[in-house]
C-alpha positions as CSV (number, residue, x, y, z in Angstrom):
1,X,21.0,192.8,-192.3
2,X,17.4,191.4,-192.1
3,X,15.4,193.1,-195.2
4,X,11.7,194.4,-194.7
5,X,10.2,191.3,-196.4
6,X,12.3,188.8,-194.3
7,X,10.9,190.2,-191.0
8,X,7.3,190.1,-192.1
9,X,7.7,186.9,-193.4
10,X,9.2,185.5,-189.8
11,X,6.7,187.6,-188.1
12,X,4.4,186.0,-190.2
13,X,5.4,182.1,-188.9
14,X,3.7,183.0,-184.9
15,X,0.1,182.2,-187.2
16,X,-0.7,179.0,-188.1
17,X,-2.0,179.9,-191.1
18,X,1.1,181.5,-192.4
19,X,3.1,178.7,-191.7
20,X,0.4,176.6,-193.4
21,X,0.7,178.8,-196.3
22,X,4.4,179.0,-196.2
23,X,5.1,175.5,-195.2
24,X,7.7,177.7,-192.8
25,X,8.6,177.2,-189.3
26,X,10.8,179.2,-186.9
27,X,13.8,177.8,-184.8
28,X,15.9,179.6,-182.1
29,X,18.6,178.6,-180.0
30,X,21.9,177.0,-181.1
31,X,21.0,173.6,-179.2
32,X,17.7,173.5,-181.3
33,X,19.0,174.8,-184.4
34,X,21.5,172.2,-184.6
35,X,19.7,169.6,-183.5
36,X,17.0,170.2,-186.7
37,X,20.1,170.0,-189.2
38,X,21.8,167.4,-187.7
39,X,18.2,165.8,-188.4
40,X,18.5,166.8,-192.0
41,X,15.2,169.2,-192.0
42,X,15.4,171.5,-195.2
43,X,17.1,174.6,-194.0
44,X,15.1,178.1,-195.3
45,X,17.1,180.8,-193.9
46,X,19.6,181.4,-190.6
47,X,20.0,184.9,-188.7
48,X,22.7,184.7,-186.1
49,X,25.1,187.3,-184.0
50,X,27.4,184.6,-184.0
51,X,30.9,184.9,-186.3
52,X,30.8,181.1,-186.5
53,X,27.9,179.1,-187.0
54,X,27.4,175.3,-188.1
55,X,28.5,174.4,-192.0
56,X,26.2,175.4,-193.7
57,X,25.3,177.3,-197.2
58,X,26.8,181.1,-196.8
59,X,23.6,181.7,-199.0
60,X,20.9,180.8,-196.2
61,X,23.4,182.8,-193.4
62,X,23.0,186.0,-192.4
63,X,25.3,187.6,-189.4
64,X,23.0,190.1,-188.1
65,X,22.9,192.6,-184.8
66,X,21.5,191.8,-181.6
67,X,19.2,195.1,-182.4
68,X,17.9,193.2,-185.6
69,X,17.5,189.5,-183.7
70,X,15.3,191.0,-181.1
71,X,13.0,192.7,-183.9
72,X,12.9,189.0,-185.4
73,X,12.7,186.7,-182.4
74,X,9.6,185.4,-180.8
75,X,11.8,185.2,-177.1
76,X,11.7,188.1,-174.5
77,X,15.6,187.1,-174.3
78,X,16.6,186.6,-177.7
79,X,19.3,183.7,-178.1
80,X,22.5,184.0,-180.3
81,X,20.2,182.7,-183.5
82,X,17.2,182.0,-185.1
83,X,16.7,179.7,-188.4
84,X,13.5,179.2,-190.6
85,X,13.0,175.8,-191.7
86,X,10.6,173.9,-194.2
87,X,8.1,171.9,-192.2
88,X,8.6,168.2,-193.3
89,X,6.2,166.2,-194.8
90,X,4.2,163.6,-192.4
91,X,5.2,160.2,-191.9
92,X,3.3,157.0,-192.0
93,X,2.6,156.3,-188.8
94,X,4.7,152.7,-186.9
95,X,1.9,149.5,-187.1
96,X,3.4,148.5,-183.9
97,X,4.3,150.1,-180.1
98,X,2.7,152.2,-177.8
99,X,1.0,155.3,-179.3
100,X,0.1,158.7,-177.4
101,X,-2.8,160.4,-178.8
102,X,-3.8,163.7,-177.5
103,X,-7.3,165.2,-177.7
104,X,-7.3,169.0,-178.0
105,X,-4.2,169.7,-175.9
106,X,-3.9,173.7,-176.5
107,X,-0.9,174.8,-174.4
108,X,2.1,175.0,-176.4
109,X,4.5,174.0,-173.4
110,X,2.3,171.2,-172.8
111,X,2.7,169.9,-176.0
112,X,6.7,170.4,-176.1
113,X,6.8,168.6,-173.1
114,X,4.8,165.9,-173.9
115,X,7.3,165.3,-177.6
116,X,10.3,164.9,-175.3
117,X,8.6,162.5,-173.4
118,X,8.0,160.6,-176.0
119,X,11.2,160.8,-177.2
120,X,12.9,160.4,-173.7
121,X,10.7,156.9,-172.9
122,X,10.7,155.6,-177.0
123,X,7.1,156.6,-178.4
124,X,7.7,156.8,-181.6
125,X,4.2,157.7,-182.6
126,X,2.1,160.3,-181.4
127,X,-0.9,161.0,-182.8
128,X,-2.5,164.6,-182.0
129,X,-6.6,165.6,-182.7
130,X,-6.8,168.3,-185.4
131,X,-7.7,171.1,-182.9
132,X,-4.6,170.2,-180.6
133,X,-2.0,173.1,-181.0
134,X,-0.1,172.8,-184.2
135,X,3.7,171.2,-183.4
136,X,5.2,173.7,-185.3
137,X,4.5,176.7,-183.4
138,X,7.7,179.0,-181.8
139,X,6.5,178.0,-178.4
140,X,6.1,174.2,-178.8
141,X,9.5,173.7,-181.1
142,X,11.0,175.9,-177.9
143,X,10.1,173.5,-175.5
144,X,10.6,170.2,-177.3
145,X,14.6,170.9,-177.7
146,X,15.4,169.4,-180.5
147,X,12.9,166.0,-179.6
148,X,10.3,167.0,-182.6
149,X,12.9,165.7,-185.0
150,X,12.9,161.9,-183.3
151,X,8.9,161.7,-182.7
152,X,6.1,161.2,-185.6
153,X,4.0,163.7,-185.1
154,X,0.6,163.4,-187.1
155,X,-2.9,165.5,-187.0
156,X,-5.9,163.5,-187.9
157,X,-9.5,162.8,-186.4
158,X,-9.0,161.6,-183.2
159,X,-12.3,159.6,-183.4
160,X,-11.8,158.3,-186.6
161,X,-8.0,157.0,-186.1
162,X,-8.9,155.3,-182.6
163,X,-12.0,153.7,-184.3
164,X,-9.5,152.0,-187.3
165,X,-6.9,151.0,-184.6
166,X,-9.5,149.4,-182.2
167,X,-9.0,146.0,-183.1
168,X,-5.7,144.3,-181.5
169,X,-4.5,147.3,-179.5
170,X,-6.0,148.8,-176.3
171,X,-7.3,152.4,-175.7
172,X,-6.7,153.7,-172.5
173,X,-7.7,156.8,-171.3
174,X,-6.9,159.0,-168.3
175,X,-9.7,159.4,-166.1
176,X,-10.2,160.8,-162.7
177,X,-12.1,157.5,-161.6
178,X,-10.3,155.2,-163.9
179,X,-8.9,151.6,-162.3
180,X,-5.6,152.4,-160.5
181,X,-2.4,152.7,-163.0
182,X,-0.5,151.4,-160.5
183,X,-2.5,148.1,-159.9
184,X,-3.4,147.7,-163.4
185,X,-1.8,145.2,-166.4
186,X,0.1,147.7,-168.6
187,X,1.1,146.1,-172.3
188,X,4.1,146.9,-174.2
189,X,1.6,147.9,-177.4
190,X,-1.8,150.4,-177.0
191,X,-2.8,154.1,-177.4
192,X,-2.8,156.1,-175.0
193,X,-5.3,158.8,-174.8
194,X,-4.4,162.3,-172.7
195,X,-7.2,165.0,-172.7
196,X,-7.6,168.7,-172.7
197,X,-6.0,170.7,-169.6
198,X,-9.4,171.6,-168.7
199,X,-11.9,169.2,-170.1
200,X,-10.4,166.0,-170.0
201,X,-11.1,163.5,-172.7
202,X,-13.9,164.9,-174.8
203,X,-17.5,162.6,-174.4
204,X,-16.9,161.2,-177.9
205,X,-13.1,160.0,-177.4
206,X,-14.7,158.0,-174.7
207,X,-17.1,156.5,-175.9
208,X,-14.2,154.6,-177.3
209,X,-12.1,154.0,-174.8
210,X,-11.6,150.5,-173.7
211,X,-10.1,151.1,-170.0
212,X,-10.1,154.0,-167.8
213,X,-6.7,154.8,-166.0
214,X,-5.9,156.9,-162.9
215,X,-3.2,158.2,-161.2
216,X,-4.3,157.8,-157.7
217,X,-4.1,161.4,-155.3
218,X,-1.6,160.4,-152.2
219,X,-2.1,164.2,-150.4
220,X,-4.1,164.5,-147.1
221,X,-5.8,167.6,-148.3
222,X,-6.9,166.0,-151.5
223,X,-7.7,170.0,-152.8
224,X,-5.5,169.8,-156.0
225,X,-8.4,168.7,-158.4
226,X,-6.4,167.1,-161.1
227,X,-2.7,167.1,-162.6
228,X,-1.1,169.0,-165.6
229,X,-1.4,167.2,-168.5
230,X,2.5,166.9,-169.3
231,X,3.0,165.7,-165.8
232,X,0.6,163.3,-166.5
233,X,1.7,162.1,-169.6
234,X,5.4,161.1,-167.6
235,X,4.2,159.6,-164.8
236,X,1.6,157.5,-167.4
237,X,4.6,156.5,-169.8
238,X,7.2,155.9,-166.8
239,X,4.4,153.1,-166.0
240,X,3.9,151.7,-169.1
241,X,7.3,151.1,-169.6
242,X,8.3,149.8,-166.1
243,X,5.7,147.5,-166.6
């Protein structure tokens, strides 16, 4: 049975600020959920239909009805379970390898998206602008499956952090008249910069870009006016590393 309290409290965790407050985050899915103990993150509380469920503390269990997971879960099809978890603390950041930094991506798929790339290509490091959607939202931890546990995720003033890592690593930035990705010298170590899904890279993250990328446009029509920014973000990292 899921008490009063507990359903306000995971209510609570869509809002930012409550999972500020709280230091709380909400999980669902057995793939997910597993993949976030496996990774050792500080288990709060688990609410499953399941009879069996991984081995863990009876005390944070709870075998609840598929009635009470749908008044709980943040899915329009609830899964077999959903687990609250203690956001982790942030890491110090690698002083070596390629870096994504994002400036003021808002959509929460994006963003889970993009943390599986990084994780699928080896980007240990990505760095995300302070009014980029937080990494902890239901949406985003949906989307990443499991991935947010293998990539260093850190907010911080975009300008600031590009400015202190200027000297001996690139920025690149994706541009719709930037030099050709495909024609250009890609290192193995840089940032690279990915913009807003309808803005672009903000005027002051430019100012500090050192080169301007593109992915050149290939269609007769030439109508589609730019790419998704997760789409992006692959076909920019498949480069990188090929390279």
């Amino acid at each position: 049975m899921v008490s009063k309290n507990q359903k306000k409290l995971i209510k609570s965790l869509y809002q930012k600020k409550y999972r500020k407050q709280h230091r709380l985050f909400v999980a669902e899915g057995k793939k997910v959920i597993k993949e976030l103990l496996e990774a050792n993150l500080n288990l709060h509380s688990l609410y499953t239909t399941d009879d069996v469920f991984f081995e863990i503390d009876k005390k944070s269990l709870s075998h609840i009805s598929l009635d009470e997971l749908k008044q709980i879960s943040f899915l329009t099809t609830p899964q077999t379970a959903l687990a609250v978890f203690h956001i982790p603390e942030e890491k110090r950041m690698n002083s070596t390898g390629l870096i994504m930094a994002l400036d003021n991506v808002r959509d929460p798929g994006n963003l889970g998206t993009i943390i599986r790339l990084c994780d699928w290509f080896g980007v240990k490091d990505l760095v995300c602008s302070k009014e980029t959607v937080d990494c902890f939202n239901p949406k985003v931890i949906q989307a990443t499956m499991g991935s947010i546990t293998r990539v260093n995720i850190n907010y911080l003033d975009l300008k600031e952090f590009l400015e202190s890592r200027k000297e001996g690593n690139t920025i690149f930035g994706t541009f719709m008249n930037g030099d050709n990705i495909y024609d250009t010298s890609l290192p193995e170590n840089g940032i690279i910069v990915m913009g807003n899904e309808a803005n672009g890279i903000s005027k002051p993250i430019e100012e500090i870009i050192d080169q301007k990328i593109t992915i050149p446009q290939f269609g007769d029509a030439q109508k589609t006016e730019s790419l998704n920014v997760a789409t992006a973000s692959a076909i920019v990292l498949s480069e990188f590393k090929r390279s």
